[in-house]
C-alpha positions as CSV (number, residue, x, y, z in Angstrom):
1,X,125.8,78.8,110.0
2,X,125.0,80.1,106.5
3,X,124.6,77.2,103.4
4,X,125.6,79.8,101.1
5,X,122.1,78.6,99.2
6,X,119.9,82.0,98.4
7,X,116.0,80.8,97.5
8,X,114.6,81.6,94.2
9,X,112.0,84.5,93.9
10,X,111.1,83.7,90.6
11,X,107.1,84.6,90.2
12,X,104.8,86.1,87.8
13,X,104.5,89.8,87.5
14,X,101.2,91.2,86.2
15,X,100.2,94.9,84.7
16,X,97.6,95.9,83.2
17,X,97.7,98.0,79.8
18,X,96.4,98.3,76.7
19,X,97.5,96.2,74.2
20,X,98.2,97.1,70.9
21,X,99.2,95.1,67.5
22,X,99.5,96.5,63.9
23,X,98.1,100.1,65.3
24,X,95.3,98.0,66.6
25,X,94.5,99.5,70.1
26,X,91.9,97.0,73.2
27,X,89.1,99.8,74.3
28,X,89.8,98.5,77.9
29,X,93.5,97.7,79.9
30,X,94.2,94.1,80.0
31,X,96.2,91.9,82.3
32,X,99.9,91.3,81.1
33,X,101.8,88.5,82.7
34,X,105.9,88.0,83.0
35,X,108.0,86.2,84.8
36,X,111.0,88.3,87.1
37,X,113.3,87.4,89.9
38,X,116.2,86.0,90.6
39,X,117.5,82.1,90.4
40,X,120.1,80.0,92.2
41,X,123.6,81.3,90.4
42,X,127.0,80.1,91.8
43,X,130.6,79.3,90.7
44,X,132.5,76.7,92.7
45,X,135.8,75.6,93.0
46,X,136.2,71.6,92.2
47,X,139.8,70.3,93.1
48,X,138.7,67.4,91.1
49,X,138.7,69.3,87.8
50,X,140.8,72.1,88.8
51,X,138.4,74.5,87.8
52,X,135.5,76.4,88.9
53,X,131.8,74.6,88.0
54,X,129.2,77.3,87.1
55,X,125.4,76.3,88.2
56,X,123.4,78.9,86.6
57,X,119.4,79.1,86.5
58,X,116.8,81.9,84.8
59,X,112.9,82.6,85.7
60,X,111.3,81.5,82.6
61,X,107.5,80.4,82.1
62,X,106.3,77.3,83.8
63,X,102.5,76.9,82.4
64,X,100.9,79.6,79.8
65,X,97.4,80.0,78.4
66,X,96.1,81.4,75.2
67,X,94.1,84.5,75.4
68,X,92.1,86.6,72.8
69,X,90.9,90.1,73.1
70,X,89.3,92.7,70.3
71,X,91.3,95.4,69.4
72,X,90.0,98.1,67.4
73,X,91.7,99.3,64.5
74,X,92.5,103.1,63.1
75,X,90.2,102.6,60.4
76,X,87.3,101.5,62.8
77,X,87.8,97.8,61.5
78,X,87.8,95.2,65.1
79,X,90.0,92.2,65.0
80,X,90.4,89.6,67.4
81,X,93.9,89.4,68.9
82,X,95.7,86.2,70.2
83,X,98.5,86.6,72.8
84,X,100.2,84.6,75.3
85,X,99.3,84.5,79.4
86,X,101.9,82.9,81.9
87,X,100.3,81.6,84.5
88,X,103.6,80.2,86.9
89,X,107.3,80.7,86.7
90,X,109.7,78.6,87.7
91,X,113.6,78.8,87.7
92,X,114.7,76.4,84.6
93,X,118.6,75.3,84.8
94,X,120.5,76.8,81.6
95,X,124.2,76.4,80.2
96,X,126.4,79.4,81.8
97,X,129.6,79.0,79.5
98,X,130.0,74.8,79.1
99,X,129.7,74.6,82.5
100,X,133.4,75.2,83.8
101,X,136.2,77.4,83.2
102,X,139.9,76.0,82.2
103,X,142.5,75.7,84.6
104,X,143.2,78.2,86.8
105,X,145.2,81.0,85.8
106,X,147.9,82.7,87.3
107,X,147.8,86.7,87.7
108,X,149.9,89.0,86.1
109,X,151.6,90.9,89.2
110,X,152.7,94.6,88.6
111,X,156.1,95.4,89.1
């Protein structure tokens, strides 16, 4: 028998590029991190509040890390570049739409 419950495959997704600011390009590709996959989601029906509770979740970044890298500029100038690393995702619970919907309503039937 199913639970209906679906485990999260929120995880960090790296690529390597180069990475460029203000026309500012790195010499070599650098490792990008982001976080992708999918979260618990549900809508439930609760006799209680004659309505349907929402439970909704999104892969965000659990712990990050400054980085710096030189970039070399169009004009030969090298500056040193700051950006942000995520190291682990995790699925963080977020607000669907206040949480439930008003009462049921009823639908319009054709004629």
């Amino acid at each position: 028998m199913s639970t209906g419950i679906r485990r999260s495959s929120c995880e960090v997704q790296k690529n390597s590029t180069k990475l460029t600011y203000n026309g500012c390009v790195s010499s070599e590709n650098i490792e990008i991190s982001s976080c992708a996959g999918s979260c618990g989601t549900s809508s439930i029906y609760s006799a209680e509040a004659n309505a349907l509770k929402h439970s909704c979740s999104c892969c965000q970044e659990k712990a990050t890390q400054e980085r710096k890298v030189l970039l070399t500029c169009p004009n030969g100038s090298k500056i040193t570049h700051s950006y942000i690393y995520i190291e682990t995702c995790e699925c963080h619970v977020t607000d669907c739409d206040a949480g439930s919907t008003p009462s049921l309503k009823q639908r319009r039937r054709r004629r």
